[in-house]
C-alpha positions in Angstrom: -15.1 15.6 7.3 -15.1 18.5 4.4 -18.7 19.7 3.3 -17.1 20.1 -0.2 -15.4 17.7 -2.7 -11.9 18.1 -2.4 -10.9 16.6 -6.0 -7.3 15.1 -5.5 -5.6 12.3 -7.4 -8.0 9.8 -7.4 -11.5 11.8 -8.7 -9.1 13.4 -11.2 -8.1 9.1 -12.5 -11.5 8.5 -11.9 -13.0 11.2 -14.4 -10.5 12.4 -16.4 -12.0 9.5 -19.3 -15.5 11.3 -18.5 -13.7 14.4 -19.4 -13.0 13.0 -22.6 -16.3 12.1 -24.1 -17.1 15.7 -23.3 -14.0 16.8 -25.7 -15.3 13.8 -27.6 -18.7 15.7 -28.0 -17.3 18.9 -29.6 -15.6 17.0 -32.3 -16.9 16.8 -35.7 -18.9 13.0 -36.1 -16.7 12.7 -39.8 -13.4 13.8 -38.1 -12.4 10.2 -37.2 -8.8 10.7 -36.7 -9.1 13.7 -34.5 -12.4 11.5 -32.5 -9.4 8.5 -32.3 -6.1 10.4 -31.2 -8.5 12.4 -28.2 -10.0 9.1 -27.0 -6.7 7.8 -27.0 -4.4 10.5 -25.5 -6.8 10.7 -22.8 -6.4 7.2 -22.3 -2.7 7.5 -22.0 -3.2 10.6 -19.4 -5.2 8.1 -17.3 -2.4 6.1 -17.1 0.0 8.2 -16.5 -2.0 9.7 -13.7 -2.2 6.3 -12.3 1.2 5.9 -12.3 1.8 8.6 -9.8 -0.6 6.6 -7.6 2.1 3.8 -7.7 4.8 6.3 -6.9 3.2 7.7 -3.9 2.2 4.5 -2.3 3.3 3.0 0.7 2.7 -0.8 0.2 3.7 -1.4 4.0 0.9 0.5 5.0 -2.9 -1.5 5.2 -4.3 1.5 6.0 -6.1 3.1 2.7 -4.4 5.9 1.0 -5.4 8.7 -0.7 -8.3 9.2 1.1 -10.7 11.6 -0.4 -14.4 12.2 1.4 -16.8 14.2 1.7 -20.7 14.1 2.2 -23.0 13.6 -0.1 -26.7 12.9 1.5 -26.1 13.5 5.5 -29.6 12.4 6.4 -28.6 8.9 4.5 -25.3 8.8 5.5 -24.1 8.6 1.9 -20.5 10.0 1.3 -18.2 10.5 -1.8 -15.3 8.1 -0.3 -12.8 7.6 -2.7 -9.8 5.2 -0.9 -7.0 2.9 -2.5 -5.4 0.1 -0.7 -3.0 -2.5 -2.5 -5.4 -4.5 -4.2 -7.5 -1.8 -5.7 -4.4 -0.2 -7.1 -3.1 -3.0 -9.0 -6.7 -3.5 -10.6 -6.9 0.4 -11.4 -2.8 0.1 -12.7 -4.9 -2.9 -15.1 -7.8 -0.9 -15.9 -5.4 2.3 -17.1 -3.2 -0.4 -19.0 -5.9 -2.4 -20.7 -7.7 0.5 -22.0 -5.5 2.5 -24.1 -4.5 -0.7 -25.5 -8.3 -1.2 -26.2 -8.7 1.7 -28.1 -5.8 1.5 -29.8 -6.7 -2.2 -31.5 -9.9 -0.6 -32.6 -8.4 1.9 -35.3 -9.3 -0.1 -38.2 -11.2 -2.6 -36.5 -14.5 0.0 -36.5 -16.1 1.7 -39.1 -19.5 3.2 -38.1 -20.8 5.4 -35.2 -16.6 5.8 -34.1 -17.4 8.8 -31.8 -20.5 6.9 -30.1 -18.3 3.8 -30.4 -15.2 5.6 -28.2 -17.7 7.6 -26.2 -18.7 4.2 -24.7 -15.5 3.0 -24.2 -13.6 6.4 -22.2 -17.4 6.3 -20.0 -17.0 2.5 -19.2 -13.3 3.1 -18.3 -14.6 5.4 -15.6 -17.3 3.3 -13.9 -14.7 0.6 -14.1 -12.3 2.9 -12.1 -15.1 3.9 -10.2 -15.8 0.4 -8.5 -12.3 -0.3 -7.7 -11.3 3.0 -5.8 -15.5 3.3 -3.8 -15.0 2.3 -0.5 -19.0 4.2 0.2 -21.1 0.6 -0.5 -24.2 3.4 -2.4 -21.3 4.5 -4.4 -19.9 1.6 -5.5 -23.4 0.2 -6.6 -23.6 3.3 -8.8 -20.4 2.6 -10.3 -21.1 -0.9 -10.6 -24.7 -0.5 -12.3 -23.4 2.3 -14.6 -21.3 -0.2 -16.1 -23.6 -2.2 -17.7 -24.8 0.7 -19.9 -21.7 1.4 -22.3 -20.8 -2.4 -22.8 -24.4 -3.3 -23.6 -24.2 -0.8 -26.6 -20.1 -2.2 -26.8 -22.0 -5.9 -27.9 -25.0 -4.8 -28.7 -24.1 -2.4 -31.6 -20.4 -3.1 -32.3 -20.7 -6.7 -32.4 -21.2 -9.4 -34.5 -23.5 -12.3 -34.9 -26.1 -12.4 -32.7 -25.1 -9.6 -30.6 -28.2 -8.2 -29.5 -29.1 -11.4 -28.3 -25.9 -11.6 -26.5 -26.0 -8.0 -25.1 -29.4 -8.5 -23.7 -28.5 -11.9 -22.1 -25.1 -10.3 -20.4 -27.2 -7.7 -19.4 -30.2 -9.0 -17.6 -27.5 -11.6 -16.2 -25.2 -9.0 -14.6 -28.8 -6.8 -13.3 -30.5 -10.0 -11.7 -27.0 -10.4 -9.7 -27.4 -6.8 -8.7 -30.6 -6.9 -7.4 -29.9 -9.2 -4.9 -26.6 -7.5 -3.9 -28.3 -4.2 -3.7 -30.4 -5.9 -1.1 -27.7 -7.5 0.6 -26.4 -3.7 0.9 -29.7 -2.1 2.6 -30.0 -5.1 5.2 -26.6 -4.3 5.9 -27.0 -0.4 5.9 -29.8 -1.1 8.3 -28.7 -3.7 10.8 -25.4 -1.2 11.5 -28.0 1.1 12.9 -28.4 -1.9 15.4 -26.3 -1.3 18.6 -26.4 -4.7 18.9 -24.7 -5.2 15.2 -23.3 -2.5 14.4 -22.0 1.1 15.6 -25.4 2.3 15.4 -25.2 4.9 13.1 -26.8 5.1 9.4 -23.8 4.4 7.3 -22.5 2.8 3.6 -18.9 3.6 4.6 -17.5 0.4 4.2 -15.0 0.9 7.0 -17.2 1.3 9.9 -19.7 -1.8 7.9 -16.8 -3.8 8.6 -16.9 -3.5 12.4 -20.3 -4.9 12.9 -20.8 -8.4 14.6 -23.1 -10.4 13.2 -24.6 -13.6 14.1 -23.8 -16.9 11.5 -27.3 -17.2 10.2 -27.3 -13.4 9.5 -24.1 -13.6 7.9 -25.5 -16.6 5.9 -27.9 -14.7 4.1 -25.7 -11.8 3.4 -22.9 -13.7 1.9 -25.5 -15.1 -0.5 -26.9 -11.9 -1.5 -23.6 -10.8 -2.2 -22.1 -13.9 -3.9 -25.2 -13.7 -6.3 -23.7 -10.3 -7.5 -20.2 -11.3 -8.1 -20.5 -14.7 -8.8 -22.6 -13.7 -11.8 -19.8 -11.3 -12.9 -16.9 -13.6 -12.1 -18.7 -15.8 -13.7 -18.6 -19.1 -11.5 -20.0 -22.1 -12.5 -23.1 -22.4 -12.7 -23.6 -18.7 -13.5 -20.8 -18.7 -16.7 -23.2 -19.3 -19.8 -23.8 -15.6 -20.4 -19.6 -15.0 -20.6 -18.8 -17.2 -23.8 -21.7 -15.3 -26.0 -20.8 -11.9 -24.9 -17.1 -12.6 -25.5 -18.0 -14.0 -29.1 -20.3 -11.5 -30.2 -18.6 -8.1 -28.5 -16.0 -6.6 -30.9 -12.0 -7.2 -30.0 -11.8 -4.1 -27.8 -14.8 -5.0 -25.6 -13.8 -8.5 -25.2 -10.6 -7.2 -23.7 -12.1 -5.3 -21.5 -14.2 -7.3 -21.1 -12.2 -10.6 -19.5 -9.1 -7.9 -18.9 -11.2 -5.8 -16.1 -14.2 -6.6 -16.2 -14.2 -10.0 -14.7 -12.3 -9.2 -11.8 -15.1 -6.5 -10.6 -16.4 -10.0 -9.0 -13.2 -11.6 -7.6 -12.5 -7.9 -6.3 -16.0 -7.9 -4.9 -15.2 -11.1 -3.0 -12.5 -9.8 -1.3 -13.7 -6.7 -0.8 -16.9 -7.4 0.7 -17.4 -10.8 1.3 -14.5 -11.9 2.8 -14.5 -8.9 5.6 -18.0 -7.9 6.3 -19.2 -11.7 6.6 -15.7 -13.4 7.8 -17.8 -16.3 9.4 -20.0 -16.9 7.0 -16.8 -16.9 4.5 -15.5 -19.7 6.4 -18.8 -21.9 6.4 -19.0 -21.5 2.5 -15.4 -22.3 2.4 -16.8 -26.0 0.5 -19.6 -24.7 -1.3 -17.3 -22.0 -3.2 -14.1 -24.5 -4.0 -16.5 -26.9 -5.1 -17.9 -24.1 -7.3 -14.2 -23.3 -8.4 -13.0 -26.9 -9.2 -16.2 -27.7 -11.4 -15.9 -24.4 -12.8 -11.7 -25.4 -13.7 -12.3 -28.5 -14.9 -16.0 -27.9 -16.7 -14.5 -25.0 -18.2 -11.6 -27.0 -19.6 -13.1 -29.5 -20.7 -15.6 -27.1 -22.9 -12.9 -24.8 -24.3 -11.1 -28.1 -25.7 -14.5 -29.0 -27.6 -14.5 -25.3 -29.4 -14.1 -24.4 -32.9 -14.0 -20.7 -33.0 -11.1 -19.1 -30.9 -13.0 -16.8 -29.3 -15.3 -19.2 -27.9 -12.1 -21.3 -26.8 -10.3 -18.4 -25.0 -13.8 -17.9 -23.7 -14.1 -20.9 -21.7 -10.7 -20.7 -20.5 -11.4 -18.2 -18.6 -14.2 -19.6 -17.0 -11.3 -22.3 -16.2 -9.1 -19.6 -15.2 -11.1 -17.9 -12.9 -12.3 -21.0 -11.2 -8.3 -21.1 -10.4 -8.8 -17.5 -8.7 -11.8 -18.3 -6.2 -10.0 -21.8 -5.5 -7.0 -19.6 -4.3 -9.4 -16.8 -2.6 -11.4 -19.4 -0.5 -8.7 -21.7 0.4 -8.3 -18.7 3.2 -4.4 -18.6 3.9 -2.0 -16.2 2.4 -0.5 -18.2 -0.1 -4.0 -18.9 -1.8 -5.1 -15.6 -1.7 -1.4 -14.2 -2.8 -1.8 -15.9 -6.0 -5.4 -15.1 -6.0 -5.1 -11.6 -6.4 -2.3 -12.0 -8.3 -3.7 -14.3 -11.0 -6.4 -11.8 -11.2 -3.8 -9.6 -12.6 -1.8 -12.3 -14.9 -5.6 -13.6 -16.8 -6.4 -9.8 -17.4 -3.1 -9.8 -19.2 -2.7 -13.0 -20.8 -6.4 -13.5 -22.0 -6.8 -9.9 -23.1 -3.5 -10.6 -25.2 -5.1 -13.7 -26.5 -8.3 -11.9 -27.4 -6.0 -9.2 -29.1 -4.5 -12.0 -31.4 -7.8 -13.2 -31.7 -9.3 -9.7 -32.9 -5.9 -9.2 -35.8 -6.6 -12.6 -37.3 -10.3 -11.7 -37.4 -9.6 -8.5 -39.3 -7.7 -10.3 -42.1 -9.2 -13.5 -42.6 -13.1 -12.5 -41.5 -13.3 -16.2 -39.8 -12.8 -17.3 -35.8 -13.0 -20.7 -37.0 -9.6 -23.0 -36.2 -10.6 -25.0 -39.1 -10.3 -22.0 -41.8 -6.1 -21.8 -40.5 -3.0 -23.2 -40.5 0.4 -22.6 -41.2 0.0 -18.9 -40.5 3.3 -18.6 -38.5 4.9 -18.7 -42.7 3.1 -15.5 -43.3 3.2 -13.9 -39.9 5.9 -14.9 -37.9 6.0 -11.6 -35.3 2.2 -12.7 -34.7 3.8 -16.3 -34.0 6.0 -15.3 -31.7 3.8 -13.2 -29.7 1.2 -15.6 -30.1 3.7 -18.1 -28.4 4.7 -16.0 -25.7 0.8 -15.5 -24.3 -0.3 -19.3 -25.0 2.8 -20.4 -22.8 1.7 -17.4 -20.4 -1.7 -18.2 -20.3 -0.8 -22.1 -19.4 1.8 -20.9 -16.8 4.8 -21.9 -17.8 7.9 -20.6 -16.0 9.3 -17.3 -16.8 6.0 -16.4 -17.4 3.6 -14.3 -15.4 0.9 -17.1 -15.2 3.4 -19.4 -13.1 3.8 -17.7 -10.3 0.2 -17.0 -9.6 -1.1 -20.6 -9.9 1.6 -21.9 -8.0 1.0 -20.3 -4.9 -2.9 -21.0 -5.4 -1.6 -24.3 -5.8 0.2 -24.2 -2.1 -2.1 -22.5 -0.8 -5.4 -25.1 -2.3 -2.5 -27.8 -0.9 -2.4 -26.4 2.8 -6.0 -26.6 2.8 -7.0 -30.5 1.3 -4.2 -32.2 -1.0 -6.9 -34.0 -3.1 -8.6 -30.6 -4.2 -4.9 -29.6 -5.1 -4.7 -32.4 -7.1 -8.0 -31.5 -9.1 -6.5 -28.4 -9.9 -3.6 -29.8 -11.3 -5.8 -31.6 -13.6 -7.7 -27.7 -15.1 -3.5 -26.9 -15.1 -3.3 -30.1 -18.0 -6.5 -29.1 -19.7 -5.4 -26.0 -20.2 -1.9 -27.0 -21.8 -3.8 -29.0 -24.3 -6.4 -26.6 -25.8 -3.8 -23.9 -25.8 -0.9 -26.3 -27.2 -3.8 -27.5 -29.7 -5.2 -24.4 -31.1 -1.4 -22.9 -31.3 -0.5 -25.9 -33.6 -4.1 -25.8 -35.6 -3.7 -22.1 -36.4 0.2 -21.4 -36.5 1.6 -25.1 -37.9 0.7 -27.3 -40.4 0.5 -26.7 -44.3 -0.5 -23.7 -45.5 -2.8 -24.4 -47.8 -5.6 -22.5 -48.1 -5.1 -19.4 -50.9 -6.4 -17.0 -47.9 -4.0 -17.5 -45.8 -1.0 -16.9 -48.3 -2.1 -13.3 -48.3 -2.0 -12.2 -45.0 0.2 -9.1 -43.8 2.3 -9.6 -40.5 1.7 -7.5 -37.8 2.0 -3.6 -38.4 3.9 -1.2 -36.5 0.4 -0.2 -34.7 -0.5 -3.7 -33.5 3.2 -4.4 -32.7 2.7 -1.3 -30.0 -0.3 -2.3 -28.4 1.3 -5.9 -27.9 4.7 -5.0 -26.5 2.9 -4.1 -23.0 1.8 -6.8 -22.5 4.2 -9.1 -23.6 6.6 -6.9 -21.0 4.3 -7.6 -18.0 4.1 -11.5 -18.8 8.2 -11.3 -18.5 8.4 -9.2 -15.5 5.7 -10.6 -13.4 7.1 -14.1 -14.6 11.1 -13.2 -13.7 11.0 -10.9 -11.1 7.6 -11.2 -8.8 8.5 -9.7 -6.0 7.6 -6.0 -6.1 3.8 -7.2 -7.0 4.2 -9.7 -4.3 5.5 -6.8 -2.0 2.6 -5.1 -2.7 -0.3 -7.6 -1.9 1.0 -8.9 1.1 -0.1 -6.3 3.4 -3.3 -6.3 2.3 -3.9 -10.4 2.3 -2.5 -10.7 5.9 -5.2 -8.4 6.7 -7.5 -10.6 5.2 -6.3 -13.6 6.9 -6.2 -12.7 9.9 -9.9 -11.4 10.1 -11.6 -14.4 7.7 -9.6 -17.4 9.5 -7.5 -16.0 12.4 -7.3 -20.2 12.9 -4.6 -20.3 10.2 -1.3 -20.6 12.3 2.4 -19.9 12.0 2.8 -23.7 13.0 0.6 -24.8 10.3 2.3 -23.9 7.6 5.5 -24.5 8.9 4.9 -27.6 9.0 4.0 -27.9 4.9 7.1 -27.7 2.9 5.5 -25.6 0.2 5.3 -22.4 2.2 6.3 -20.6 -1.1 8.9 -17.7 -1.4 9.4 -15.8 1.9 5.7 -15.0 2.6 5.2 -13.7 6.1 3.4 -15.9 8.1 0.2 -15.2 10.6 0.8 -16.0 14.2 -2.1 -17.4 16.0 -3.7 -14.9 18.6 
């Protein structure tokens, strides 16, 4: 192992935003366009980094790739480890998406402190970066804790309403979760030095953590301390109420980011952490957590129908959503998790879109409310259209990204008990009819308040930072299987180390073994 850094690919992705709000720094506080086009271009060269990560990876290998270590406290056993495997790359690929597109929707949509205001944003970016690619536990708790800083001041000073209120709450939410992860991550750092757990060495690589062999009831408390960390960020159900106010109160970019990224630092924590390190223990929650997810699909549903304000609808529905993504996760078999980590990718793209649309209408009518619209499509009709496209993505319609995803969570919650299959198919209906209902509220019906007869359609700026999106929902809905490709390595992994009693037989047996998955044999 190198004694020095060795700054390849990844640090450069990982930093290159931390770069910019030092450029940001030099640049005159009343120099707003020069304090935009910096935060943005660096944006862009994020991404376009990132897309060389996508070039040079080998999706048949489950090894990580692009390794980069070195030490940082020997007596510890603390390293820089910087790793990608499949499922961080498609999350970093988000991150580097959702971000320029962030920053780009908040040209006109901020007006005071813009440097501090961007500053936040390129810093948050790298923490969120930061998480996916740490594959040293101490590391990845920095990055995780770091990024409650900049989208604290992201609601708490850009927002509206009662945003303090709301930052706080989000805030002490996210730290009481990360408490009791940080001590799930010290019992484990201690028990590897164990022989009779672990390899016996002091050690946060997560690598060598993932060889240890724990007894149930150990394993047991672990998984708890650890689910308390990313349940809370998910959010699950019971731990969701913090989500709605932060997504109301934080400004359009952060509640992209917000329900875009952020989000899935917990369903990527779960399948990072939870499901390897405590594989038995996984198993033995396996009813406790798709109990969790059904309430959480239904409950969430059933709350986003009762809305008034958009935000707060699209709000819940992620809380419906995501309960979609543990069911998948924790029915344990490839299909689940397939769509799993896939849906992960389809909600940061549909609901971000949805809070995009949310954020334009905000900026020309100064109202969430569904009541205060209707018959908008007459005056906006490319806002319509787009507007179409995401609802009918976010419910999952065919053709569009959000179909493929919850069907195979579908199969896979099928394989493992029909009747909680068929509870999901109920959040699927719910979901139809508060999107179908706020699309005809806002969009149809007579136009007739004097308002609304004044709106602008969509300028050549907003069109931009739509188009992305709108080209993923197509892709991923058409043509699945290079993202498909690229998570199956990873989830037979996963499989066969969280519930090697999944079979070849066993789902030959179910005629809804979806698409040409490969199938675990049994050892």
């Amino acid at each position: 192992m190198s004694n020095v850094f060795n700054f390849s690919i990844l640090s450069f992705i990982t930093y290159l935003p931390l770069i910019g709000c030092l450029a940001l720094l030099f640049i005159d506080k009343g120099n707003h366009k020069a304090i935009r086009q910096t935060a943005f271009s660096i944006a862009i060269a994020t991404m376009v980094l990132s897309f060389f990560l996508l070039l040079g990876f080998n999706p048949s290998d489950i090894n990580m790739q692009f390794a980069e270590q070195a030490s940082l406290i020997p007596s510890m056993g603390v390293e820089y480890l910087l790793w990608i495997d499949c499922i961080s790359l498609l999350l970093i690929l988000l991150t580097t998406i959702i971000t320029p597109i962030a920053i780009l929707s908040s040209y006109t949509a901020i007006h005071e402190r813009i440097k501090e205001y961007y500053l936040s944003l390129l810093f948050l970016e790298t923490a969120m970066l930061g998480v996916f690619m740490a594959l040293d536990l101490f590391l990845f708790y920095i990055f995780w804790e770091v990024m409650l800083v900049p989208m604290y001041f992201l609601i708490g000073i850009w927002g509206g309403g009662r945003r303090l209120y709301s930052a706080i709450k989000f805030f002490l939410f996210t730290l009481f979760g990360s408490l009791f992860m940080l001590l799930g991550i010290l019992t484990v750092y201690f028990l590897n030095h164990n022989p009779a757990y672990g390899t016996g060495t002091f050690t946060f690589n997560i690598l060598e953590l993932y060889k240890m062999n724990l007894p149930l009831d150990l394993q047991q408390w672990l998984f708890l301390a650890f689910f308390l960390g990313f349940a809370i960020k998910v959010p699950m159900f019971p731990f969701h109420t913090w989500l709605p106010d932060a997504h109301t109160d934080a400004p359009t970019a952060g509640s992209v980011v917000l329900a875009g990224v952020l989000l899935k630092m917990g369903t990527y924590g779960f399948i990072r952490f939870c499901l390897p390190l405590f594989p038995e223990a996984s198993h033995y929650f396996v009813p406790m957590m798709i109990g969790l997810s059904l309430i959480g699909i239904v409950y969430g549903a059933f709350l986003a129908l009762a809305q008034k304000d958009i935000k707060r609808l699209v709000a819940y529905s992620s809380v419906s959503h995501l309960g979609f993504v543990m069911l998948g996760m924790f029915a344990l078999n490839p299909q689940g998790l397939t769509g799993s980590i896939l849906q992960m990718v389809n909600h940061g793209i549909s609901t971000g879109a949805l809070f995009l649309i949310v954020g334009m209408l905000y900026e020309r009518r100064h109202t969430r409310l569904i009541a205060d619209f209707g018959g908008i499509s007459y005056q906006m009709p490319i806002l319509a259209a787009l507007f179409a496209v995401t609802m009918f993505s976010s419910i999952g319609m065919p053709g569009l990204n959000g179909f493929i995803g919850e069907f195979l969570i579908l199969v896979g919650a099928f394989q493992y008990n029909k009747a909680f299959a068929g509870i999901a198919v109920i959040g699927i209906i719910l979901g139809a009819a508060y999107m179908l209902w706020l699309f005809q509220r806002v969009m149809f019906g007579p136009l007739d308040k004097p308002e609304n007869k004044i709106l602008s359609d969509l300028n050549s700026r907003e069109i931009a930072y739509m188009v992305p999106l709108i080209i993923l929902m197509f892709w991923i809905g058409l043509y699945p299987k290079p993202f498909i490709d690229i998570i199956d390595p990873a989830v037979m992994n996963i499989v066969k180390k969280v519930n090697p009693g999944w079979n070849q037989q066993e789902a030959e047996s179910s005629p809804l073994t979806p698409l040409n998955l490969p199938l675990i044999k049994k050892s």
